[in-house]
C-alpha positions as CSV (number, residue, x, y, z in Angstrom):
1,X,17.0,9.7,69.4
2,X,19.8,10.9,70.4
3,X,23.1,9.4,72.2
4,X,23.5,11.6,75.0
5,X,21.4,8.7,77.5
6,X,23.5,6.1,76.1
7,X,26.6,8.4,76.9
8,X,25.4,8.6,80.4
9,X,25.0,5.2,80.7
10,X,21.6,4.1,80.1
11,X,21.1,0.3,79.4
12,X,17.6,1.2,78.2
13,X,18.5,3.5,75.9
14,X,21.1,1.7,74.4
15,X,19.2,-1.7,73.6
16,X,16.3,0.4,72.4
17,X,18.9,2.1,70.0
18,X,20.3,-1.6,69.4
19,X,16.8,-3.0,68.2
20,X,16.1,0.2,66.1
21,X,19.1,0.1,63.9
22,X,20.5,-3.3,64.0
23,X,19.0,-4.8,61.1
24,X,19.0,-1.9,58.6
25,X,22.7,-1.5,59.5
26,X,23.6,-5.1,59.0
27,X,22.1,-4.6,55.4
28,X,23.5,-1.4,54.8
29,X,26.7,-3.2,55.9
30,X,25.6,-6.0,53.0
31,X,25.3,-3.7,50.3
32,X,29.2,-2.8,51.0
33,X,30.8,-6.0,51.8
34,X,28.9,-8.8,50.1
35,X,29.2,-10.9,52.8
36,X,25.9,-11.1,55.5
37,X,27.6,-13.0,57.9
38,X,30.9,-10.6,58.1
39,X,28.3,-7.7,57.8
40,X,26.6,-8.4,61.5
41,X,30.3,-9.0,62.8
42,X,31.2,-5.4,62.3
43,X,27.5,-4.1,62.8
44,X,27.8,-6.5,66.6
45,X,31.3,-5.2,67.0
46,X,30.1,-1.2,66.5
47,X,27.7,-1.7,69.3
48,X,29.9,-3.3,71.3
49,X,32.5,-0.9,71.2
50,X,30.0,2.4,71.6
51,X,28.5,0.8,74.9
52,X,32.2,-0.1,75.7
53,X,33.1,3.5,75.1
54,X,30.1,5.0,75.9
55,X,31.5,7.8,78.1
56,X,33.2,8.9,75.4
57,X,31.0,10.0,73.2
58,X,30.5,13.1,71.9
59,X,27.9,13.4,69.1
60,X,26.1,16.8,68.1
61,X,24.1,15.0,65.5
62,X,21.5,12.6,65.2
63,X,22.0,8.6,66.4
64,X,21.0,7.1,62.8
65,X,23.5,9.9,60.7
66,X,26.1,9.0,63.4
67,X,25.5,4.9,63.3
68,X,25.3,4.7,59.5
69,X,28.5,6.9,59.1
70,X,30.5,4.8,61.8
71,X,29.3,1.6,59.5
72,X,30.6,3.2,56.5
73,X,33.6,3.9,57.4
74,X,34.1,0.3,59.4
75,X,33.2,-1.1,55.9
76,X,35.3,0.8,53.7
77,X,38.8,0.0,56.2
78,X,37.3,-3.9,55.8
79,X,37.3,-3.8,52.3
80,X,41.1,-1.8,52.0
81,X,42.2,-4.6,54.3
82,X,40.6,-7.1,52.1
83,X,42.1,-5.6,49.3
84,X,45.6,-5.7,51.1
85,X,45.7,-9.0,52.2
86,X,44.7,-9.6,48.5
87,X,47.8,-8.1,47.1
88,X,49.8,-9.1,49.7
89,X,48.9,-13.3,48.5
90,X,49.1,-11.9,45.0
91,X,52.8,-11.1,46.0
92,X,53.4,-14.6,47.2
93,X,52.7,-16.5,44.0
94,X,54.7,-16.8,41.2
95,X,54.2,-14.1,38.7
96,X,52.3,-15.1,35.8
97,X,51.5,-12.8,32.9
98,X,49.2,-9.5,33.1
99,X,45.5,-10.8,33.1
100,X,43.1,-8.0,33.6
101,X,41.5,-8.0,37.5
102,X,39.9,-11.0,39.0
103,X,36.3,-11.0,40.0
104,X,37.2,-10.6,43.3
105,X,39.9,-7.4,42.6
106,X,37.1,-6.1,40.6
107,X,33.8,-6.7,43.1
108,X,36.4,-4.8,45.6
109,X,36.8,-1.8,43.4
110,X,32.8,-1.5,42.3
111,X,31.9,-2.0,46.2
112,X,34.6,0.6,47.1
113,X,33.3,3.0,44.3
114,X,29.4,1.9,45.2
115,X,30.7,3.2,48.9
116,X,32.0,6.0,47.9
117,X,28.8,7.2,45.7
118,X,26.9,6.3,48.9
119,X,29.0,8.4,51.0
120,X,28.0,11.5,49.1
121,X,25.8,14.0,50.6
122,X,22.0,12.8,49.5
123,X,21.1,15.5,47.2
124,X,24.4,15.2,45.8
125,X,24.4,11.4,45.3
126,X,20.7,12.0,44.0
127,X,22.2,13.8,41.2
128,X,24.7,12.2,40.3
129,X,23.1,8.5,40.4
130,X,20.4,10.2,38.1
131,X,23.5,11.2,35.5
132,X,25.6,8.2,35.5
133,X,23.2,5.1,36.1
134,X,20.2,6.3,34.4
135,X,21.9,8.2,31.6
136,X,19.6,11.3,32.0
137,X,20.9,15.0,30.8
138,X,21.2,18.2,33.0
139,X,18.2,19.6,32.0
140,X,15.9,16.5,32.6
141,X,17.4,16.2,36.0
142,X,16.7,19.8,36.4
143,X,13.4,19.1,35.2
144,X,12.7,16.0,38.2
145,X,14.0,17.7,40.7
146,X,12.5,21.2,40.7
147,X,16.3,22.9,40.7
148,X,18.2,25.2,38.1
149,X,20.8,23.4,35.7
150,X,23.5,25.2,37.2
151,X,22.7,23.4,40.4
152,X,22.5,20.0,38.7
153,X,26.0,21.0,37.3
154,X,27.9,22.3,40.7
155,X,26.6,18.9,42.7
156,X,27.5,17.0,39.6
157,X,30.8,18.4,39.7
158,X,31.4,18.6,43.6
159,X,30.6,14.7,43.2
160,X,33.1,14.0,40.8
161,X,35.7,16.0,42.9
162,X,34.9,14.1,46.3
163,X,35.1,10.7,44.5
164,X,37.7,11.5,42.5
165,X,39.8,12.1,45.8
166,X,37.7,9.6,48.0
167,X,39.2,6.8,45.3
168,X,42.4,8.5,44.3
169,X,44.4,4.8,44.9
170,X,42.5,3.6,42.0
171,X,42.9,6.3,39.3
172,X,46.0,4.7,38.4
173,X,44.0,2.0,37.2
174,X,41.7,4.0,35.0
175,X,39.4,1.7,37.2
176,X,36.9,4.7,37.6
177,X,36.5,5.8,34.0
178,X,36.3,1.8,33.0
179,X,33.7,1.0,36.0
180,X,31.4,3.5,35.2
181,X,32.2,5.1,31.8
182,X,31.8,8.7,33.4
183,X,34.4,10.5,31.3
184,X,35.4,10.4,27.5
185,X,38.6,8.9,26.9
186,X,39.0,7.0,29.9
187,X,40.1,9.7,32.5
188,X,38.8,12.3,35.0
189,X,40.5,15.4,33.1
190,X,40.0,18.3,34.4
191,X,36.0,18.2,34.4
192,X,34.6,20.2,35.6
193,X,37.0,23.3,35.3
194,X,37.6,24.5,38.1
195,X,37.3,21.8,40.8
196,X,40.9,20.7,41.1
């Protein structure tokens, strides 16, 4: 389906759109912010504001790519500003001495790197989840996925790249190498050569 009837105005349309996607957004929204009940706010408030706004629309793709995208990016700016209002209380209490992150400070940074992996173009992602979480080499990914080792390395490395700059704010942490043990010595480096 696509949005060009809800565009023009069509009720139908729309709440056929709205019982399609509601609930697997609301869970997709889950998996980012932990929180179910926040999670159908911002799924409730996108539909709201794309029948609010409905003239405006102007989307060449499919509804589901567009939906899940706008849902992305609606969690990711509610988790920075959870993460800012975080730092801004830190700021108000007395300093005390340098503790490593909370659980809260660090279920922020895993959901913000977990959104960012998600983000990633499928085969991408496919690749790279294969690599980091299940620990297997080029050539056995290769091997699964029918492809050439060179491709397993270039979407490996493009990954890397696009999450390297999609979580810049927390390099200074070393929070990505620590997270997810990706690189050797606890930083991105320059791998792979010739991505930066």
């Amino acid at each position: 389906m696509d949005l060009t009837r809800v565009a023009a105005g069509d009720q139908f349309a729309f709440e056929q759109l709205f019982r399609t996607h509601y609930a697997p957004l609301c869970a997709f929204a889950r998996q980012y912010l932990k929180d179910a009940e926040r999670a159908e706010d911002l799924v409730q408030d996108l539909f709201f504001r794309l029948w609010q706004d409905r003239a405006k629309l102007n989307v060449t793709g499919s509804a589901k790519a567009y939906l899940f995208a706008s849902v992305r990016n609606r969690c990711l700016n509610a988790l920075e500003v959870m993460g800012r209002t975080r730092l801004l209380k830190d700021h108000e209490e007395p300093l005390m001495e340098e503790e490593g992150p909370s659980e809260d400070e660090r279920a922020y940074r895993l959901a913000r790197v977990d959104a960012a992996v998600e983000a990633l173009p499928e085969e991408r992602r496919r690749i790279f989840r294969m690599s980091r979480y299940e620990g297997l080499k080029y050539q056995e990914i290769a091997d699964r996925l029918g492809i050439s080792v060179k491709t397993v390395e270039n979407q490996l490395g493009w990954a890397l790249k696009t999450l390297r700059e999609d979580l810049q704010d927390l390099l200074p942490l070393g929070i990505l190498g620590h997270l997810l043990g990706w690189v050797e010595g606890g930083g991105w480096g320059e791998w792979p050569p010739g991505l930066s």
